[in-house]
Structure formats: structure tokens, C-alpha cells
PDB file of N, CA, C, O and CB in Angstrom:
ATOM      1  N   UNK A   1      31.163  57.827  51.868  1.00  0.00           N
ATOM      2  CA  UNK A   1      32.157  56.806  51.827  1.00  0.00           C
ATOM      3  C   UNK A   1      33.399  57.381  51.151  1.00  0.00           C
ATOM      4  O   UNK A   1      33.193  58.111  50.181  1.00  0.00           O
ATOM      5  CB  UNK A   1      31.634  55.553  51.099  1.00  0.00           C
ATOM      6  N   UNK A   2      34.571  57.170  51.500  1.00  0.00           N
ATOM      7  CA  UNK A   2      35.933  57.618  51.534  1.00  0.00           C
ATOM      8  C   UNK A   2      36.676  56.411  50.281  1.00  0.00           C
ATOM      9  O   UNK A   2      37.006  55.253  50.537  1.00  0.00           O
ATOM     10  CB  UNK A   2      36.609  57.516  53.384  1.00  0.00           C
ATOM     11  N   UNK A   3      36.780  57.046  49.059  1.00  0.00           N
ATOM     12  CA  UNK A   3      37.498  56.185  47.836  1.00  0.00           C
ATOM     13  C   UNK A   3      39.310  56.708  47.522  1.00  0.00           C
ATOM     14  O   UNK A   3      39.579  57.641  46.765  1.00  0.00           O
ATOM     15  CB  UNK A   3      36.397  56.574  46.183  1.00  0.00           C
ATOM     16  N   UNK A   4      39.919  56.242  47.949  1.00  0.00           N
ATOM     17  CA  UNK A   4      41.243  56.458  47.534  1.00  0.00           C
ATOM     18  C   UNK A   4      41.844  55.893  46.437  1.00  0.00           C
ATOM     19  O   UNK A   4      41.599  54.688  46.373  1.00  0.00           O
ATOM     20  CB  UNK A   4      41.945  56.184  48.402  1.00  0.00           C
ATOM     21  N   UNK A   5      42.857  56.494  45.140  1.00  0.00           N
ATOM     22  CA  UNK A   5      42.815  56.433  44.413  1.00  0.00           C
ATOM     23  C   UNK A   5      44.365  56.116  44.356  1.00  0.00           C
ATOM     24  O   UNK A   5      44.779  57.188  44.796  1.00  0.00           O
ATOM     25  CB  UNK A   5      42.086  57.229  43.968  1.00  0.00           C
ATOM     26  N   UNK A   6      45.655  55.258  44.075  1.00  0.00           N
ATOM     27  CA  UNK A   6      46.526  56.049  43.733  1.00  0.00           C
ATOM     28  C   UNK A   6      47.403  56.114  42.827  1.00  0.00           C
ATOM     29  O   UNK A   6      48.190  56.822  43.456  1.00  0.00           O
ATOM     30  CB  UNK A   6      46.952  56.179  44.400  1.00  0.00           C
ATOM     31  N   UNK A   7      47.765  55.993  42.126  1.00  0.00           N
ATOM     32  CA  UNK A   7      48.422  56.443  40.557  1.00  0.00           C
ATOM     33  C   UNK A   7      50.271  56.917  40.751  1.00  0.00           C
ATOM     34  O   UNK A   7      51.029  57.663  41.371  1.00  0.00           O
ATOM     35  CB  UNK A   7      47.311  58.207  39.863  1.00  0.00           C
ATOM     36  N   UNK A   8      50.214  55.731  39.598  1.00  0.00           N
ATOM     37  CA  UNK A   8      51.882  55.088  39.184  1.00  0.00           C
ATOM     38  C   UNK A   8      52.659  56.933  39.375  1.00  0.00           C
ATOM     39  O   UNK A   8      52.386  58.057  38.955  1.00  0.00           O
ATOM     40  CB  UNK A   8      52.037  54.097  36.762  1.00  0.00           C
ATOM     41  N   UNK A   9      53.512  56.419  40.089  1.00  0.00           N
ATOM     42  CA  UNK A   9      54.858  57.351  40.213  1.00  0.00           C
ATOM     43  C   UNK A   9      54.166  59.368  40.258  1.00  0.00           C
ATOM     44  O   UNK A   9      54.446  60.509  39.892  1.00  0.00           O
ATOM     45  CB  UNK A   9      56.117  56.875  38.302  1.00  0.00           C
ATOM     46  N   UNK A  10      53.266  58.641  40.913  1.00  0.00           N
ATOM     47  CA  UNK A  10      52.601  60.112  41.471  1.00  0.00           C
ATOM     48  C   UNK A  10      52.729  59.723  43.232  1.00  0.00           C
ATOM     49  O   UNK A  10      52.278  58.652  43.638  1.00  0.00           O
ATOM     50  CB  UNK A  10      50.516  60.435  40.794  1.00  0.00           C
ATOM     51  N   UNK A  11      53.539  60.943  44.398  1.00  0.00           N
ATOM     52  CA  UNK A  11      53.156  60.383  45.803  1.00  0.00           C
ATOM     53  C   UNK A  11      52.463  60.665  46.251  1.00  0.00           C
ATOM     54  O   UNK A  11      52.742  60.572  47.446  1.00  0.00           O
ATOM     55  CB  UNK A  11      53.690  60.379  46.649  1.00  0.00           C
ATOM     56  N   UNK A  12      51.508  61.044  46.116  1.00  0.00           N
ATOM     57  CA  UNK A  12      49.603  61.641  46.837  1.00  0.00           C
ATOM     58  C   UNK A  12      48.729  60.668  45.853  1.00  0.00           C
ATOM     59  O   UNK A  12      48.855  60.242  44.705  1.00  0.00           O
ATOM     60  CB  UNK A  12      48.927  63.966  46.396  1.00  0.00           C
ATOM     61  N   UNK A  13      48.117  60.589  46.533  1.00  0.00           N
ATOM     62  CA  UNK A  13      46.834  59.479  46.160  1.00  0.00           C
ATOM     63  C   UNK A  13      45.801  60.733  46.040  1.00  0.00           C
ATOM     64  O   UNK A  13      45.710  61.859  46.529  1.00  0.00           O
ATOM     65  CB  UNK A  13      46.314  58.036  47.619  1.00  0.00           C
ATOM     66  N   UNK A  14      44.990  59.831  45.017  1.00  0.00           N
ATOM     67  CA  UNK A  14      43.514  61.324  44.961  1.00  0.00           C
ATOM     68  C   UNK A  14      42.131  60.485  45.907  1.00  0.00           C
ATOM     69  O   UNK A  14      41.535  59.414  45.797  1.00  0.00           O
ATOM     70  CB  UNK A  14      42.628  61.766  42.493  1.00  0.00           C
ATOM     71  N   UNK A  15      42.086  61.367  46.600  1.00  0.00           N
ATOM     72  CA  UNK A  15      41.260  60.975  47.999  1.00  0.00           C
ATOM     73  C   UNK A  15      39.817  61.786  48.233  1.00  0.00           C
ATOM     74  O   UNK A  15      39.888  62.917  48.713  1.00  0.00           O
ATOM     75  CB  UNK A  15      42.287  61.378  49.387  1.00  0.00           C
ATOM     76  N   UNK A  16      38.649  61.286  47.938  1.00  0.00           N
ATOM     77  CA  UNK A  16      37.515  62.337  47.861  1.00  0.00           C
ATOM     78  C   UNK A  16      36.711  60.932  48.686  1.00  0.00           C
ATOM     79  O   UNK A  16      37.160  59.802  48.880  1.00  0.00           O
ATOM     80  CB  UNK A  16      36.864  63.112  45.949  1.00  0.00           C
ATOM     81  N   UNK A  17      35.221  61.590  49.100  1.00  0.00           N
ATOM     82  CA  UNK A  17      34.033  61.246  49.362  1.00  0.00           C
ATOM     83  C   UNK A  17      32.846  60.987  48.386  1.00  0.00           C
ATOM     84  O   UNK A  17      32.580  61.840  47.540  1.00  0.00           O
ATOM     85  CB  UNK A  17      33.764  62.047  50.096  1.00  0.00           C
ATOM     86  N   UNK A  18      32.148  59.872  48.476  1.00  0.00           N
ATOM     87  CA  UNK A  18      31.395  59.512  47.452  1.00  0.00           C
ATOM     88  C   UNK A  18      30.122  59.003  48.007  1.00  0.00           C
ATOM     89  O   UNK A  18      29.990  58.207  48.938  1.00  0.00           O
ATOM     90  CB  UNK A  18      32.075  58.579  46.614  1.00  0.00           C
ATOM     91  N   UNK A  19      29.047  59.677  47.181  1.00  0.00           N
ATOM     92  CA  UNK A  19      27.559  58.917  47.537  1.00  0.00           C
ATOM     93  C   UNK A  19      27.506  57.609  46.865  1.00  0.00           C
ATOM     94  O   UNK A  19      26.510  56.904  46.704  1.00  0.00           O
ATOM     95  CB  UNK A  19      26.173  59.785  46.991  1.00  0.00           C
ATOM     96  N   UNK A  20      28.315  57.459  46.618  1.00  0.00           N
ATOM     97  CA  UNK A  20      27.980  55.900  45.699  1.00  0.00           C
ATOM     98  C   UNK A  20      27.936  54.959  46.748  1.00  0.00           C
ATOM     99  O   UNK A  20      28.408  55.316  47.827  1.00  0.00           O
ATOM    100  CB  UNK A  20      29.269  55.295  44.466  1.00  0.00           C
ATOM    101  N   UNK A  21      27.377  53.622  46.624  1.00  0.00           N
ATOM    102  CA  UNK A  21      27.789  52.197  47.630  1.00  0.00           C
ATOM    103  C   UNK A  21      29.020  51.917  47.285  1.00  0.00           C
ATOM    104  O   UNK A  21      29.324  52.176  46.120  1.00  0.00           O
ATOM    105  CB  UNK A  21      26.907  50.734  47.433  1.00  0.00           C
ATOM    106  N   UNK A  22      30.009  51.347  48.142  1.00  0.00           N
ATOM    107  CA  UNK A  22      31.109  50.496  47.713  1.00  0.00           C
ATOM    108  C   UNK A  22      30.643  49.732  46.802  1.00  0.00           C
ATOM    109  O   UNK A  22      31.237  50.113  45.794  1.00  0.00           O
ATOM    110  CB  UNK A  22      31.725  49.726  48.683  1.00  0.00           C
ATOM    111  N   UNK A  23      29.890  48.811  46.479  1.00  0.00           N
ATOM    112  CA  UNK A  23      29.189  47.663  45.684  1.00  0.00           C
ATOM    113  C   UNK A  23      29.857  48.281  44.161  1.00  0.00           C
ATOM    114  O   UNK A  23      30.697  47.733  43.447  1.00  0.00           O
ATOM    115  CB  UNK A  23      27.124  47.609  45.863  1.00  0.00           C
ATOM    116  N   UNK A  24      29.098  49.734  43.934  1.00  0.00           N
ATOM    117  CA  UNK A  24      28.444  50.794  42.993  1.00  0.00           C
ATOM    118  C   UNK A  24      30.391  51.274  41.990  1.00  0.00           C
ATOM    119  O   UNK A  24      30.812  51.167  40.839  1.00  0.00           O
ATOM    120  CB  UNK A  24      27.376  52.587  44.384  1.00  0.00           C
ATOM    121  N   UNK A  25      30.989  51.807  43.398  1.00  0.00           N
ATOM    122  CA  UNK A  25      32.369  52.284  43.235  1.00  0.00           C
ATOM    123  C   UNK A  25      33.104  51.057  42.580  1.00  0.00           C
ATOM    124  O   UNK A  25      33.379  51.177  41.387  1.00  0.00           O
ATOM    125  CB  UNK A  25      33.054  52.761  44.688  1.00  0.00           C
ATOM    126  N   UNK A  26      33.539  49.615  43.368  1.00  0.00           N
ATOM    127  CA  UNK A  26      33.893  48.684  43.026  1.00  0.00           C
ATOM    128  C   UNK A  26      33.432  47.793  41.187  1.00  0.00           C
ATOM    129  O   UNK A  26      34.139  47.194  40.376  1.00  0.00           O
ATOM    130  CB  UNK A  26      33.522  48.166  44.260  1.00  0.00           C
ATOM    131  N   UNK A  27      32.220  48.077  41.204  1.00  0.00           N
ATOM    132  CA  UNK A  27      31.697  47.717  39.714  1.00  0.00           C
ATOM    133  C   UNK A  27      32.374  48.302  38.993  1.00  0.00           C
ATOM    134  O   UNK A  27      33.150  47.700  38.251  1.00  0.00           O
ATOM    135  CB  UNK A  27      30.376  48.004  39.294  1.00  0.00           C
ATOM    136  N   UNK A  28      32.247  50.083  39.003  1.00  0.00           N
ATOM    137  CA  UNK A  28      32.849  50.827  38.017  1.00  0.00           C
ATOM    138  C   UNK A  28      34.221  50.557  37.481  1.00  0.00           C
ATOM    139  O   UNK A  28      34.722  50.684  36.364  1.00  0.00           O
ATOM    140  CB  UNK A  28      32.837  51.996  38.437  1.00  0.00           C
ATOM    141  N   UNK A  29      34.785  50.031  38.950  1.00  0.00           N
ATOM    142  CA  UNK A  29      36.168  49.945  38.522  1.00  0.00           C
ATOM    143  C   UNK A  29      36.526  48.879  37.749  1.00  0.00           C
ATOM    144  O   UNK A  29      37.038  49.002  36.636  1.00  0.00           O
ATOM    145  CB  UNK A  29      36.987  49.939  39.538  1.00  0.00           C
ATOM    146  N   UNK A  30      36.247  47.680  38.362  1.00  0.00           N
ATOM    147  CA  UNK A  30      35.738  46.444  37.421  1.00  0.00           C
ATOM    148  C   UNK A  30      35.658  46.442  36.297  1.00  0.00           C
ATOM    149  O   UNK A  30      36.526  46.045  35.520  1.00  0.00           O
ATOM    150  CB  UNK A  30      34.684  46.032  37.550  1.00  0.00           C
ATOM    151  N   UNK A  31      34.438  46.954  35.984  1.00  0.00           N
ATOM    152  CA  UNK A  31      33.867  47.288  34.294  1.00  0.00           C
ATOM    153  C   UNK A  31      35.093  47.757  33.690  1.00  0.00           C
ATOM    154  O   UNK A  31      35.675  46.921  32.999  1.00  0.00           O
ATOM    155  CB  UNK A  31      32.535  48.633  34.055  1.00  0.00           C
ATOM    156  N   UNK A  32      35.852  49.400  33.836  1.00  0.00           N
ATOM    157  CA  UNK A  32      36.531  49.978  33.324  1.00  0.00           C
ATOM    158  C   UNK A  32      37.556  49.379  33.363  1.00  0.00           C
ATOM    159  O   UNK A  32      38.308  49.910  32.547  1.00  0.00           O
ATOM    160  CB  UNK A  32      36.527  50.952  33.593  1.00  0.00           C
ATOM    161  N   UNK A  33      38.285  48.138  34.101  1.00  0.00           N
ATOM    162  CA  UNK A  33      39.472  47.604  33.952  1.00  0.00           C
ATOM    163  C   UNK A  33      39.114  46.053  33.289  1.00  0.00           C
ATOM    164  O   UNK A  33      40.126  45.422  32.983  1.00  0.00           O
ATOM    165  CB  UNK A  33      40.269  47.650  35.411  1.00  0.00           C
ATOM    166  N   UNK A  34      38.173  45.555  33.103  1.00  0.00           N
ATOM    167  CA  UNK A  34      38.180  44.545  32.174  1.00  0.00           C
ATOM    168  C   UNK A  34      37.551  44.538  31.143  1.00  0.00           C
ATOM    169  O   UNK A  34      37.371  43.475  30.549  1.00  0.00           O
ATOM    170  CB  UNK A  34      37.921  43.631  32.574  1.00  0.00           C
ATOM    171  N   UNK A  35      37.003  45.855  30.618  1.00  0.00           N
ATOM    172  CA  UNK A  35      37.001  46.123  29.223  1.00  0.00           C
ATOM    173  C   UNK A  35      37.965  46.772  28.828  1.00  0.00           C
ATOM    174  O   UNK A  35      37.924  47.191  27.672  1.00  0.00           O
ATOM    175  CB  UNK A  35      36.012  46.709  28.795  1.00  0.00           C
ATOM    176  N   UNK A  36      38.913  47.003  29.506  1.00  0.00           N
ATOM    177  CA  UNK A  36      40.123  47.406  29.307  1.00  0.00           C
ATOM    178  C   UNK A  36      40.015  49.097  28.377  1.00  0.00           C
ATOM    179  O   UNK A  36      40.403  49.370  27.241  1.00  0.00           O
ATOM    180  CB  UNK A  36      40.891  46.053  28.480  1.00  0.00           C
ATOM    181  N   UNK A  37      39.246  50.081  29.548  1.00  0.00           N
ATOM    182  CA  UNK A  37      38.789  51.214  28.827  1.00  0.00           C
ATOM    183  C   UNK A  37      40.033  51.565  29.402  1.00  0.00           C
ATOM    184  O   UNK A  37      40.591  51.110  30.400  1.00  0.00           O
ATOM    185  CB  UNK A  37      37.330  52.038  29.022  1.00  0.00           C
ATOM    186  N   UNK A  38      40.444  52.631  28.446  1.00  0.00           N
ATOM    187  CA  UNK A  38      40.981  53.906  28.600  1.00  0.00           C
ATOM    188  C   UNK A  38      41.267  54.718  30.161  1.00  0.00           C
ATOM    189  O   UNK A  38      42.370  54.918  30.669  1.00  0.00           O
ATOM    190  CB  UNK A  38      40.045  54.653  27.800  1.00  0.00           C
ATOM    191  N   UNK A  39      39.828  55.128  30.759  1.00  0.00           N
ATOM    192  CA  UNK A  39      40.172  55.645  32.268  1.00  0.00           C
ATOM    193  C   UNK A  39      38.830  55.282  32.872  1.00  0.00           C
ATOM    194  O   UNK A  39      37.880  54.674  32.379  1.00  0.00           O
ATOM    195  CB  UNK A  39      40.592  57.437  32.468  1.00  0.00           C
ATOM    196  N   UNK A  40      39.012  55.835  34.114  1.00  0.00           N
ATOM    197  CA  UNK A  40      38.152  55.482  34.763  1.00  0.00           C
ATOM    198  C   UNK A  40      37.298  56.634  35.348  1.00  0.00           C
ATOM    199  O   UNK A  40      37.942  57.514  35.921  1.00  0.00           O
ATOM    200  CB  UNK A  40      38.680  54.686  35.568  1.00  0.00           C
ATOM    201  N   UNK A  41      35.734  56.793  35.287  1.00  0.00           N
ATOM    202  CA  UNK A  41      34.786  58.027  36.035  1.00  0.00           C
ATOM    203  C   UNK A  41      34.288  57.404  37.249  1.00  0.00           C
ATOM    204  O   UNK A  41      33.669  56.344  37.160  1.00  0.00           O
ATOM    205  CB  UNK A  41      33.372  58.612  35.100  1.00  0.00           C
ATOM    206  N   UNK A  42      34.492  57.949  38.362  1.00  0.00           N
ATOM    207  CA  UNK A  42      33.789  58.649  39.514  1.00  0.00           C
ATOM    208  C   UNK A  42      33.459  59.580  40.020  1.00  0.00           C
ATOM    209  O   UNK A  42      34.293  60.485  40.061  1.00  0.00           O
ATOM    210  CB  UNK A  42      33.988  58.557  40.143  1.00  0.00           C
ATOM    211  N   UNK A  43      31.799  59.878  40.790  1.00  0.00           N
ATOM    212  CA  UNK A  43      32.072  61.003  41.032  1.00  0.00           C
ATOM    213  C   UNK A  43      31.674  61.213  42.689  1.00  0.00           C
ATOM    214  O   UNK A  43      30.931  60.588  43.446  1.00  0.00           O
ATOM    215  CB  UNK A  43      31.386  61.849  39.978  1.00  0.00           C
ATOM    216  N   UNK A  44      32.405  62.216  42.831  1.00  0.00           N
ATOM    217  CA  UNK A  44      31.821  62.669  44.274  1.00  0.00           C
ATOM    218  C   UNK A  44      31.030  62.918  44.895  1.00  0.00           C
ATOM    219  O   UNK A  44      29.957  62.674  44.342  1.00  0.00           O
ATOM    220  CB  UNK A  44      31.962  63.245  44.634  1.00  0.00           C
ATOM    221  N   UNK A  45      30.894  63.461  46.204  1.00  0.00           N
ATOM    222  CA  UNK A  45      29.254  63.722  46.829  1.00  0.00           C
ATOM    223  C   UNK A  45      29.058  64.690  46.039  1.00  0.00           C
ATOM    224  O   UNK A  45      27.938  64.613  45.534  1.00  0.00           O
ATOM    225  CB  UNK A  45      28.900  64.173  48.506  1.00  0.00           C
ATOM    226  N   UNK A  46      29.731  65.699  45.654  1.00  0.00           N
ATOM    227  CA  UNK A  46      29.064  66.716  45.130  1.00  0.00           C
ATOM    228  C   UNK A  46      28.841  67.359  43.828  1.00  0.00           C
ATOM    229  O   UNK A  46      28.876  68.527  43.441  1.00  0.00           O
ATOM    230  CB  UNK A  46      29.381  67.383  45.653  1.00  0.00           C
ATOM    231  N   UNK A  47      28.464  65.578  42.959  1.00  0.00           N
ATOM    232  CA  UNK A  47      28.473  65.836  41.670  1.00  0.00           C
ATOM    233  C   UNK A  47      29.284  66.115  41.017  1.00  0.00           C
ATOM    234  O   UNK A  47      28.846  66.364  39.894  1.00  0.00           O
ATOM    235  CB  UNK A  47      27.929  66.438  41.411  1.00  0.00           C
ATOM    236  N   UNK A  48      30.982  66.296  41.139  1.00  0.00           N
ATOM    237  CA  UNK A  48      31.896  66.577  40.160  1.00  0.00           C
ATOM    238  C   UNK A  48      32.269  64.961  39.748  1.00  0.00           C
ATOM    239  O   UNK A  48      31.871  64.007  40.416  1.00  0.00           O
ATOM    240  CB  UNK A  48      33.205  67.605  40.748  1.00  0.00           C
ATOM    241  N   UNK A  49      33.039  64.847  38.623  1.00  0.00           N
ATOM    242  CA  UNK A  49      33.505  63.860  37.918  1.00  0.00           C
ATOM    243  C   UNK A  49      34.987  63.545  37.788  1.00  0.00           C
ATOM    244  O   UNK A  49      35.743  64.229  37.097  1.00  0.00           O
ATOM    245  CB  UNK A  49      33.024  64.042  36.821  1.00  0.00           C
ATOM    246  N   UNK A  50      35.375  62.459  38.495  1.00  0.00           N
ATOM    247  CA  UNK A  50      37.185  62.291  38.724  1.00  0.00           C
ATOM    248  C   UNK A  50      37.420  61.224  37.599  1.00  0.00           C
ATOM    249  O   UNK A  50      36.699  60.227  37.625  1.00  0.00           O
ATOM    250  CB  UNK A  50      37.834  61.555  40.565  1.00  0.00           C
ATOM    251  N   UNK A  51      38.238  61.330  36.746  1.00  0.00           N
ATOM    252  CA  UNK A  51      38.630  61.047  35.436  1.00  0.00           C
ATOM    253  C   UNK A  51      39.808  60.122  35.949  1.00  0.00           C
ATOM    254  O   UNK A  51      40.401  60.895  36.702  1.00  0.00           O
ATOM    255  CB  UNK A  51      39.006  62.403  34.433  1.00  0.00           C
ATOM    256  N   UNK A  52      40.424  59.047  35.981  1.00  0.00           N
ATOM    257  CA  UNK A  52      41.294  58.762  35.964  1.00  0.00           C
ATOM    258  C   UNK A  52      41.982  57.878  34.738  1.00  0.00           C
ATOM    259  O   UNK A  52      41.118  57.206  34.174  1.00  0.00           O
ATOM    260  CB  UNK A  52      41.220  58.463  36.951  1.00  0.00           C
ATOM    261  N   UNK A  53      43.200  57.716  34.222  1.00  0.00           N
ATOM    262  CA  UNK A  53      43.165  57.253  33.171  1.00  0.00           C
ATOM    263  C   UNK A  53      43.648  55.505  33.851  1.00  0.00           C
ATOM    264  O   UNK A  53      44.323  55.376  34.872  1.00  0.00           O
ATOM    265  CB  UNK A  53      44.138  58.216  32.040  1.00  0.00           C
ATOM    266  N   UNK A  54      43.148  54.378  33.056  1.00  0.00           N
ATOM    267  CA  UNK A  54      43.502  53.166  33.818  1.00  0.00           C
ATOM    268  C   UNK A  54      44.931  52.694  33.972  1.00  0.00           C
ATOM    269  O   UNK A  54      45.422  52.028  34.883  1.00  0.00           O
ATOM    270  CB  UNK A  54      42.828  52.131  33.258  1.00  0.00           C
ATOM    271  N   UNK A  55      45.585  53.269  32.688  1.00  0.00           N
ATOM    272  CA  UNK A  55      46.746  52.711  32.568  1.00  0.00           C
ATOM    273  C   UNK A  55      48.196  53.533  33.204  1.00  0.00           C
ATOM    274  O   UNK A  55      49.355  53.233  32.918  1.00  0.00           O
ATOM    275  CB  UNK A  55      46.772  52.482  31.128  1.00  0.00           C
ATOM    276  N   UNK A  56      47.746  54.649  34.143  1.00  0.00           N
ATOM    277  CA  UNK A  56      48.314  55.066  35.414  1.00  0.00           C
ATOM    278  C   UNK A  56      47.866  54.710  36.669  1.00  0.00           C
ATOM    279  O   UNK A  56      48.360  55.280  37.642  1.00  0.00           O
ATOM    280  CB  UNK A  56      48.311  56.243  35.466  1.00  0.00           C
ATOM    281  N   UNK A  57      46.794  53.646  36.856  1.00  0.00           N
ATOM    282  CA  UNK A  57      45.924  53.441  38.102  1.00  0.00           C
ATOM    283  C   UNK A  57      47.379  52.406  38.950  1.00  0.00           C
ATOM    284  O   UNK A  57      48.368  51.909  38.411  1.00  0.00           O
ATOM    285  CB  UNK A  57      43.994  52.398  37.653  1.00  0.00           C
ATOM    286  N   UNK A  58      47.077  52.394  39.994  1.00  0.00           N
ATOM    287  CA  UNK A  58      47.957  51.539  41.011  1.00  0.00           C
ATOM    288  C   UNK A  58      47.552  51.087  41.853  1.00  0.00           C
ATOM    289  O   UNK A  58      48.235  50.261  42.460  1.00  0.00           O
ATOM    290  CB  UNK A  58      48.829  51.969  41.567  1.00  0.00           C
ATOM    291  N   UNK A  59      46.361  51.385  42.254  1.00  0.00           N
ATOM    292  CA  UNK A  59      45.260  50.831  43.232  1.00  0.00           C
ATOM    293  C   UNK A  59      44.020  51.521  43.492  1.00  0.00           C
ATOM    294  O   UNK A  59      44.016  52.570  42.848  1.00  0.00           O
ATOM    295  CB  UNK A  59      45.783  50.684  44.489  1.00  0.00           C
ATOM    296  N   UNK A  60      43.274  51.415  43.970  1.00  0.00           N
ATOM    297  CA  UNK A  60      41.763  51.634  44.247  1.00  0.00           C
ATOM    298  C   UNK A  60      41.522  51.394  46.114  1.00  0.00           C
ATOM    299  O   UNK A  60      41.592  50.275  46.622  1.00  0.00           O
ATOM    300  CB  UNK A  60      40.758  50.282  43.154  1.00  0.00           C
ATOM    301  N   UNK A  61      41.279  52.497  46.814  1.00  0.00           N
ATOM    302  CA  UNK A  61      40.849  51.937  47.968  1.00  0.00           C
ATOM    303  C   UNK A  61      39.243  52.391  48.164  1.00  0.00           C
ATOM    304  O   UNK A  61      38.795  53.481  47.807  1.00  0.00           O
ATOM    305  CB  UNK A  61      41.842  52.404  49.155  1.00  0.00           C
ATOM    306  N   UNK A  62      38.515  51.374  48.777  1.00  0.00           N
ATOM    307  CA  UNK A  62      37.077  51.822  48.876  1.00  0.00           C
ATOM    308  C   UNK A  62      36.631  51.905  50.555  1.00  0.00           C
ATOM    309  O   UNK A  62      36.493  50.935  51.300  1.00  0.00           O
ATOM    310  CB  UNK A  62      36.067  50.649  47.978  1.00  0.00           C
ATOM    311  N   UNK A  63      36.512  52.857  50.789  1.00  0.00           N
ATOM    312  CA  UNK A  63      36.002  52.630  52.461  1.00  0.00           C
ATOM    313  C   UNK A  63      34.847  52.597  52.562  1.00  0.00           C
ATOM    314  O   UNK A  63      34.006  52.617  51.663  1.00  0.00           O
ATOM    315  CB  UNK A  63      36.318  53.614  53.499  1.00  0.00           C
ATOM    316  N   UNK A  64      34.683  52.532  53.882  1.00  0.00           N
ATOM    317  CA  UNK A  64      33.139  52.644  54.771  1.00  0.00           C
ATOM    318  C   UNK A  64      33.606  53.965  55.389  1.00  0.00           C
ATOM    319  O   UNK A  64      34.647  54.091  56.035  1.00  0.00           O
ATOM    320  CB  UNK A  64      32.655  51.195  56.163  1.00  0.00           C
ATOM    321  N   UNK A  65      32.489  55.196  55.049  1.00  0.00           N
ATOM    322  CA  UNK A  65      32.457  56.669  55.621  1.00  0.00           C
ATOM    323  C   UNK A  65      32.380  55.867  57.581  1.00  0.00           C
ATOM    324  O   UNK A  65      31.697  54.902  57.925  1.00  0.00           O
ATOM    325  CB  UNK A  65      30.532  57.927  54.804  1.00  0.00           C
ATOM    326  N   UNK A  66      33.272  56.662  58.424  1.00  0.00           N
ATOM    327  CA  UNK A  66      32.883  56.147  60.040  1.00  0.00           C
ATOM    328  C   UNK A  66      32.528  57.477  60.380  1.00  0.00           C
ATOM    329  O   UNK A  66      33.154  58.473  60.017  1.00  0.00           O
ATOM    330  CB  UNK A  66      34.208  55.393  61.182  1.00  0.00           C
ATOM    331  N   UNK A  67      31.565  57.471  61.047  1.00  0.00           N
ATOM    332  CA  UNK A  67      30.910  58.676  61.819  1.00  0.00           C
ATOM    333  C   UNK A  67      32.305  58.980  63.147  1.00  0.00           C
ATOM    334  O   UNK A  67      33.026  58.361  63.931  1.00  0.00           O
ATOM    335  CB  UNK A  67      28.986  58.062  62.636  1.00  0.00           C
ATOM    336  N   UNK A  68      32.023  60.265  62.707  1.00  0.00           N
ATOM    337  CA  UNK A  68      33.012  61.437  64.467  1.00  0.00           C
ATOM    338  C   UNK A  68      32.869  60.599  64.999  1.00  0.00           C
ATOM    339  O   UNK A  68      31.889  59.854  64.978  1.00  0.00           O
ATOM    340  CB  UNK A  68      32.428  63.010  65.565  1.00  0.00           C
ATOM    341  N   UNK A  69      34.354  60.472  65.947  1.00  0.00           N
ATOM    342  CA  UNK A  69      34.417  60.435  67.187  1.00  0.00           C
ATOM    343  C   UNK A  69      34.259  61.589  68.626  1.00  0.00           C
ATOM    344  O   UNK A  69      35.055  62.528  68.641  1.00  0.00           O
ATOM    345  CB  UNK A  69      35.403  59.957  67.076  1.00  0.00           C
ATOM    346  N   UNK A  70      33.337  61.486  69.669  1.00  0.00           N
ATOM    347  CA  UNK A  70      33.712  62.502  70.661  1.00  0.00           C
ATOM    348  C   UNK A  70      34.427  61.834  71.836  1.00  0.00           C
ATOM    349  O   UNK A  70      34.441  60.655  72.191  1.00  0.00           O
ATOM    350  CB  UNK A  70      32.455  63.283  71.158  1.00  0.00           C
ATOM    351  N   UNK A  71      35.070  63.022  72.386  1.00  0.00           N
ATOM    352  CA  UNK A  71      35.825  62.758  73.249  1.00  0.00           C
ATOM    353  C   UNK A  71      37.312  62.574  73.197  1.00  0.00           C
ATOM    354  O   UNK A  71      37.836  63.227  72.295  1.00  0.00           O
ATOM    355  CB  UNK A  71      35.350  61.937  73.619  1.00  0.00           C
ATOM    356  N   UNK A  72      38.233  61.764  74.021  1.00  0.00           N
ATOM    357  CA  UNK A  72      39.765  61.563  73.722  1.00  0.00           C
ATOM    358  C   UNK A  72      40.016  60.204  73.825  1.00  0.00           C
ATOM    359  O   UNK A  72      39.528  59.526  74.729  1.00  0.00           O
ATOM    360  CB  UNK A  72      40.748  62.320  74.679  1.00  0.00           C
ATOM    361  N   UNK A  73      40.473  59.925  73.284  1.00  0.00           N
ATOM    362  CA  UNK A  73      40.884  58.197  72.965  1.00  0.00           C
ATOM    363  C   UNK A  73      42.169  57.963  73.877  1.00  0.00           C
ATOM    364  O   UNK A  73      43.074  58.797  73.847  1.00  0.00           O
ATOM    365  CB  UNK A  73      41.383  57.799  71.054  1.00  0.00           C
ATOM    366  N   UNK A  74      42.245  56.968  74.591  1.00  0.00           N
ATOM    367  CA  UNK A  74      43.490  56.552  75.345  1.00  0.00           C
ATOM    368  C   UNK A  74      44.188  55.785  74.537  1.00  0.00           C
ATOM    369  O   UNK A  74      43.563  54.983  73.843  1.00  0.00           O
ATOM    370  CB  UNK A  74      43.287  55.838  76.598  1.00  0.00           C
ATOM    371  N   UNK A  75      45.669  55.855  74.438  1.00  0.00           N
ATOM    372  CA  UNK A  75      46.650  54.591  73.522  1.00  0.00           C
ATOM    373  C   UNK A  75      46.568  53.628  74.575  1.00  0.00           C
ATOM    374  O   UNK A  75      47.105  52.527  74.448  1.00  0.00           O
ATOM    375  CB  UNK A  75      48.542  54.953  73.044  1.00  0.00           C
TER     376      UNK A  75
END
């Protein structure tokens, strides 16, 4: 699942993949913004740890991972 991140007066968003559930991702953020911690931990599929601090946060996006497409798509 695809978590986008993006942070005050920065223009790239921090954009990784996560084994977590949305449910799982969404709590964390929750928790860490109404106990009004400091930053926020997630981590990726591959076990590293993304630190963000809360009081640069600007939004949170949580996806659903979509499996490949094959083939060519018509507009």
C-alpha cells in the first residue's frame, strides 16, 4: 500500500510503500496527532523507519497498493 506524506513548504511529498493496513497507517497518525507528539513513525515494506516531525506535516495520503496493468489503455 502506497502512503504519501507531504510537509509544509517542502515541494515533493515523501512517498514509500507499506506493509501496514490503511486501518494500521491511519491510527498511527491519529495517535501521533492527538497526543499531540512531536513526529510521526512509519515504516516501510522493508523495515526502515520514516520519522516525520508533526508540526511540519500538511497531509497524509493512504492508498490501496493496485496491481499492474497489462496491455494499452485507450483515452
Amino acid at each position: 500500500m502506497e502512503v504519501r506524506i507531504g510537509i509544509r513548504d517542502v515541494g515533493r511529498e515523501v512517498a514509500f510503500e507499506s506493509a501496514q493496513t490503511p486501518a494500521a497507517v491511519r491510527q498511527t497518525v491519529t495517535e501521533a496527532l492527538s497526543a499531540e507528539s512531536k513526529v510521526i513513525e512509519l515504516e516501510d515494506e522493508k523495515g526502515q523507519t520514516i520519522i516525520v516531525p508533526t508540526a511540519t506535516l500538511a497531509y497524509v495520503e493512504i492508498g490501496i497498493q493496485e496491481k499492474g496493468r497489462v496491455g494499452f489503455g485507450t483515452h
